[in-house]
N, C-alpha and C positions, 0 to 999 in steps of 0.2 A: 169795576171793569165793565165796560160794556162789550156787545157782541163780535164785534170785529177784534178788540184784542183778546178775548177767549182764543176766538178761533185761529189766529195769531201763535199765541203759547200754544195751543191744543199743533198745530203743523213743525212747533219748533221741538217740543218734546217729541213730537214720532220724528224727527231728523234727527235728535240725535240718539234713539235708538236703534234709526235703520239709516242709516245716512247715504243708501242707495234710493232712499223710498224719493216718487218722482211723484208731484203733486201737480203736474204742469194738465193731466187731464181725469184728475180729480174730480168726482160726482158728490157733493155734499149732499146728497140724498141719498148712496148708496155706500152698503158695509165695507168700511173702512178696512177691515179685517181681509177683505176678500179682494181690492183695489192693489190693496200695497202688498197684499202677502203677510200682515203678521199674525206671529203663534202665538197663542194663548200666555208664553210667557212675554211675547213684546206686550200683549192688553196690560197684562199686571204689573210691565214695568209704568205704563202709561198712568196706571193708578195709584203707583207709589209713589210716583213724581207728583202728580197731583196733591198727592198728601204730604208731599215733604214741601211743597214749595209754597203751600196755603196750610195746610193744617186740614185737610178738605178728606175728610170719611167717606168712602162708596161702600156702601154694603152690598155684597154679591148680588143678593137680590136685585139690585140696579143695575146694575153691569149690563143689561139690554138697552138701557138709557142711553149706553155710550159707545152705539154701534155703529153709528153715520157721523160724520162730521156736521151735520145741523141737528140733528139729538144730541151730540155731545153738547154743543152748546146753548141748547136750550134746557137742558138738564144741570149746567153751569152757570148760565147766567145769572139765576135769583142766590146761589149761592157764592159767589164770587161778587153780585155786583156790591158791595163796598168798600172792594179793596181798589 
């Protein structure tokens, strides 16, 4: 996968966990979390999607990695790109 479809899946999973979430003035350098409004259980539904849909482990410890939409996927990209 490269970067643009990362970041692709990464806006399709947080729609369909917040399907209100409005990406139209979206800051890809700023917390994701604090943009759309989600709670700590939308982060870990984000993570389990991630993991059911590649097989893809985040170890909590990382979980700061995937707090902007361009950290997510630059935290994504070397593990995703082969699929």
């Amino acid at each position: 996968m490269n970067r643009e479809e990362i970041r692709e899946v990464l806006l399709e999973i947080i729609a369909d966990i917040d399907e209100e979430a409005d990406f139209t003035a979206l800051d890809a350098d700023k917390p994701l979390r604090d943009q759309l409004e989600l709670d700590s259980m939308d982060f870990l539904d984000i993570v389990m999607e991630l993991r059911k849909r590649y097989k893809l482990q985040v170890p909590e410890d990382e979980y700061p990695e995937l707090a902007t939409l361009n950290s997510c996927v630059n935290y994504l990209e070397p593990k995703l790109r082969d699929l």
